[in-house]
C-alpha positions in Angstrom: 10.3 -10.9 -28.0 10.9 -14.7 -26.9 9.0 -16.6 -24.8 11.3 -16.8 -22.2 11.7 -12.7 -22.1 7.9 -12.3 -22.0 7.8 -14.4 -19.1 10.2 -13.1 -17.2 8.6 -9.8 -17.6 4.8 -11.0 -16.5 7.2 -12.4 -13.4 8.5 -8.9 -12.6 5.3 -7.3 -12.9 3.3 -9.4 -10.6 6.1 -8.9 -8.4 5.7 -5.3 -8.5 2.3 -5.6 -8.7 2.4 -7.3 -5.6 4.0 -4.8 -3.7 1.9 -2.0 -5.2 -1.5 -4.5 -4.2 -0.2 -4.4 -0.3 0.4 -0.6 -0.3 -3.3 -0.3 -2.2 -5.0 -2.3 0.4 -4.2 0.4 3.3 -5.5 3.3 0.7 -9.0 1.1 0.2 -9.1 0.3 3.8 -9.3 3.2 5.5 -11.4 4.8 2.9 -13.8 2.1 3.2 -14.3 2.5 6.8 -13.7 6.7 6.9 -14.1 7.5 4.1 -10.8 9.2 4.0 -7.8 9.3 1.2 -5.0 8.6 3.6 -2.6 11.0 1.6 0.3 10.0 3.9 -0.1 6.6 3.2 2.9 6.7 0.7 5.0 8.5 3.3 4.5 5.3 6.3 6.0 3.0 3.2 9.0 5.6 2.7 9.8 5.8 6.4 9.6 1.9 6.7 12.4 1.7 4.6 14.2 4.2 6.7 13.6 1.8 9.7 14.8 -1.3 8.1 17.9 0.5 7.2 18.7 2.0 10.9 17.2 -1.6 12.2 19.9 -3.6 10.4 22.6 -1.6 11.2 21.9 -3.1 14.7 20.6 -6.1 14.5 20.1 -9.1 12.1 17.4 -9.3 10.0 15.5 -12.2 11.4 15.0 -9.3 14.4 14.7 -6.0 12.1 12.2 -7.5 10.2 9.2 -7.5 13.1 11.0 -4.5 14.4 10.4 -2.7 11.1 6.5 -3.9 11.3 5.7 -3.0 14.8 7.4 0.1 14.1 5.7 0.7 10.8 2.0 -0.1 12.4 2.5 1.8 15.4 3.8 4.5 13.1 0.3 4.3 11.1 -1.9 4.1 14.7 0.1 7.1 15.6 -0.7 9.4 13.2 -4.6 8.6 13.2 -4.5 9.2 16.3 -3.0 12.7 16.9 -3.6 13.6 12.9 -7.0 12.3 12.1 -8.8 11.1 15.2 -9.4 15.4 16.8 -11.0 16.3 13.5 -13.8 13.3 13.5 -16.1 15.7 13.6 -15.2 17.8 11.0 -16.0 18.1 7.2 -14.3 15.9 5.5 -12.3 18.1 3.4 -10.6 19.2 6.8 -9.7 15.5 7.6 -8.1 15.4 3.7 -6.0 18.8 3.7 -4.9 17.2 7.4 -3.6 14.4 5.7 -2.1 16.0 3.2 -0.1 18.3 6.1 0.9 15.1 7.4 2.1 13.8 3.8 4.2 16.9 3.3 5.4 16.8 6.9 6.7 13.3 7.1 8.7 14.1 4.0 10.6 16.9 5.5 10.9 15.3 8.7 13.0 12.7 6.7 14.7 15.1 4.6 16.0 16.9 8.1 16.8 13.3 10.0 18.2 11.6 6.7 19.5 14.3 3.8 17.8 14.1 0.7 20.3 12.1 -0.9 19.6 8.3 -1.4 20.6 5.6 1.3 21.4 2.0 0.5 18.8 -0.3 1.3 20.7 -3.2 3.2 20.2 -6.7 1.8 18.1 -9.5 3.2 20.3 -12.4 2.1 17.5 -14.8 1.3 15.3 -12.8 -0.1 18.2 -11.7 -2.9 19.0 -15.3 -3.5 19.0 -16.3 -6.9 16.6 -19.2 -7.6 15.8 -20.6 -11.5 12.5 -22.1 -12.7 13.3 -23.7 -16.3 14.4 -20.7 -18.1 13.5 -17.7 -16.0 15.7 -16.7 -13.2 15.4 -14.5 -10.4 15.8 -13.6 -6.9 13.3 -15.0 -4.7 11.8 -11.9 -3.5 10.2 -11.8 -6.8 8.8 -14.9 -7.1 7.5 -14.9 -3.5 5.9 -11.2 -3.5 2.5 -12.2 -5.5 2.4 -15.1 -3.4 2.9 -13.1 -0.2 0.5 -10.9 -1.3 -2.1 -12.9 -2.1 -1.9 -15.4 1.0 -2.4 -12.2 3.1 -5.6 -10.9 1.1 -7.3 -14.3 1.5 -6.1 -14.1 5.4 -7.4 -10.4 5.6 -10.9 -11.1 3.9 -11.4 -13.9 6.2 -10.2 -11.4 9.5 -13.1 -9.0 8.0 -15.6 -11.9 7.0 -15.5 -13.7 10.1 -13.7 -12.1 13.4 -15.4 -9.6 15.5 -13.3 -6.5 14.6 -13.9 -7.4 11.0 -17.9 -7.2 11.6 -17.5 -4.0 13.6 -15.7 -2.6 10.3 -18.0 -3.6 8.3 -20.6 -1.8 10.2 -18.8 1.1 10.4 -18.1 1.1 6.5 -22.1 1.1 5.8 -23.2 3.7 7.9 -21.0 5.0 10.8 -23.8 7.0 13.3 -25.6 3.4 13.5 -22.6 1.7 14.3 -21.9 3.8 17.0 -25.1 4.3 18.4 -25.0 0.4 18.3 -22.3 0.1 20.8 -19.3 0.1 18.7 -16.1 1.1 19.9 -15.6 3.3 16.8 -11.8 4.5 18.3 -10.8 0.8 18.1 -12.5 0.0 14.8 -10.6 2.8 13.3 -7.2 2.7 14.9 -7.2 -1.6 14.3 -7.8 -0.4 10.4 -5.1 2.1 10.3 -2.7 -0.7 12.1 -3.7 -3.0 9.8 -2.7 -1.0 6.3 0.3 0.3 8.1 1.0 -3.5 8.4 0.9 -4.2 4.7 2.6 -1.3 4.2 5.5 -1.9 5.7 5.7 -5.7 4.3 5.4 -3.7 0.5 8.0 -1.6 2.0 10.5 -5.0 2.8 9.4 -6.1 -1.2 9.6 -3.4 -2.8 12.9 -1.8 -1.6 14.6 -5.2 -1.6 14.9 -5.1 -5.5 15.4 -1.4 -5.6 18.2 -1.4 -3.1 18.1 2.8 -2.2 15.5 5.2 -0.2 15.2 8.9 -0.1 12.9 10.7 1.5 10.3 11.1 -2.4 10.3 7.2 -2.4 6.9 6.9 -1.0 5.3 10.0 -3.2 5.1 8.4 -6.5 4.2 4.9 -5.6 1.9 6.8 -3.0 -0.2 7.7 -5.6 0.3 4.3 -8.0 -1.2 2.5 -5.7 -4.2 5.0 -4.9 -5.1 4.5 -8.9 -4.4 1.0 -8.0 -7.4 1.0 -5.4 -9.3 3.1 -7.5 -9.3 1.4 -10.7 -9.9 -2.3 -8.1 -12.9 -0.1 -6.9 -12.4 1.5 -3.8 -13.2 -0.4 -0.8 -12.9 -3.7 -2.5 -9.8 -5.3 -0.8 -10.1 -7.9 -4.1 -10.2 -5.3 -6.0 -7.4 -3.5 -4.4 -4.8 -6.4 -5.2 -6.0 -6.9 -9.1 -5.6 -2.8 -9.6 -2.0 -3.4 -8.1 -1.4 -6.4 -10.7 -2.7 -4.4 -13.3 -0.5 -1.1 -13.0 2.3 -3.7 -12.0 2.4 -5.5 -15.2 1.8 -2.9 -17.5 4.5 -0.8 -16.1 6.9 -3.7 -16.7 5.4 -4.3 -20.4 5.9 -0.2 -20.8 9.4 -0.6 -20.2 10.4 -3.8 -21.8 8.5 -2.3 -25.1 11.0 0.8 -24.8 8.6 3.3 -23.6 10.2 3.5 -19.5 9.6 7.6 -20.3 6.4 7.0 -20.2 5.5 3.9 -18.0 5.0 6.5 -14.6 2.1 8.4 -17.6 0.8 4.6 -18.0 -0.6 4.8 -14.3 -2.5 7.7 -14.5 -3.7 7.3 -18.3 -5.8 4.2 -16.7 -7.0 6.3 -14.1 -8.6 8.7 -16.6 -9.9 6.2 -18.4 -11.1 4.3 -15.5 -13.1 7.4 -14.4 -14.3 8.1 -17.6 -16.2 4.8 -18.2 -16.5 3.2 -14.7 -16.1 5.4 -12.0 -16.8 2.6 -9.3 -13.8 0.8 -10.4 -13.8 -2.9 -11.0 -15.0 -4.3 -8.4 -16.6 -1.5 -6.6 -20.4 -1.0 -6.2 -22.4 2.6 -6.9 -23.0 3.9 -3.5 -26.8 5.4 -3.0 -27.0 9.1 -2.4 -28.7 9.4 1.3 -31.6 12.1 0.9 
């Protein structure tokens, strides 16, 4: 394998990586703060694609693209709030079978609207231009998705490092009765972080399907869960740790395929998840949580 080929590979998997990294960092997110594996998750990035294609049969894309993010967040604020937001008090297992219901639902709510056959995704002219670096060549979407991604990680660590809501997340993350007996509106804390990953989710979404070109109403199950092991092998919680995960699954799903093994690159994913758990639970970056007595 030449230079040039290797390259051009490491290019396409940080580009998928990227995308899997923005889709991660709403997993790690709301887990962090509810402690909750938001199941459906995968299914807001499947139905953002749906939006962009109904949004750009009507509009240009300089339009559908906000249209597709408002409508993607709002999307993500919605469902916490009628899904996940009655069962607060519940066990926890309650909150995780909900989302799972809500996984399973949003998938056959798109079957119904759409048909489970694939739809074209429409094409964003400059993000499918061609551009050439010395030898490698590609569209821009996949040069620009690792540097998309990790502009909005640095912007989101300082929103949590240094704003109010990002304080009042933190708080709730480290012990969630204290936070509220402190004053914090935990409603806002929680429905800002669930607008926030739907956010990302739907920008992944715009990457991701770009170079893909189709939807159907599945597309969000598998990288769904990618990016899950993706937050779990960055250590859950860790937004850092988040994006590496998604670099990590990115570019050795690529490598899988260029080496001839595509049957198996999907096994790659959750090989490294096994593995992960096996030797460091706590993921990469994540930190061993003490039990409370």
């Amino acid at each position: 394998m030449s230079l040039e080929t290797v390259l051009q590979h490491v290019l396409a998997g940080i580009s998928l990586g990227g995308a899997y990294a923005l889709i991660a960092i709403g997993y790690t997110m709301v887990y962090g703060v509810l402690r909750l594996i938001n199941f459906a998750h995968g299914e807001i990035f499947m139905i953002a694609g749906y939006l962009m294609i109904f949004s750009m049969a009507s509009m240009p894309w300089q339009i559908a693209i906000p249209v597709v993010l408002i409508g993607t967040t709002l999307l993500g604020v919605f469902i916490e709030r009628f899904a996940y937001s009655p069962l607060r008090s519940a066990p926890r297992m309650s909150i995780m079978i909900s989302a799972i219901g809500v996984s399973y639902l949003l998938q056959n709510l798109a079957t119904y609207l759409f048909t489970a056959l694939p739809r074209g995704y429409p094409v964003i002219p400059f993000l499918k231009k061609v551009f050439q670096i010395g030898t490698i060549s590609s569209s821009l979407v996949t040069f620009i998705t690792p540097v998309i991604t990790v502009v909005l990680v640095i912007l989101l660590v300082q929103l949590i490092t240094h704003t109010k809501i990002g304080m009042a997340m933190r708080a709730v993350s480290k012990d969630f009765e204290t936070a509220t007996l402190m004053g914090i509106q935990l409603n806002s804390v929680i429905s800002a972080t669930f607008a926030i990953g739907s956010f990302l989710a739907g920008v992944g979404s715009i990457l991701y399907f770009t170079d893909r070109m189709s939807v159907n109403p599945f597309s969000g199950a598998l990288p769904g869960l990618k990016c899950f092991v993706a937050a779990v092998l960055g250590g859950i919680g860790s937004i850092p740790g988040a994006m590496i995960g998604g670099f990590i699954l990115g570019l050795g799903e690529t490598f899988m395929v260029a080496l001839g093994f595509s049957t198996f690159s999907d096994a790659f994913t959750f090989v490294i998840l096994v593995l992960m758990l096996l030797f460091k639970p706590t993921g990469l970056f994540g930190e061993m949580e003490a039990e409370k007595v």
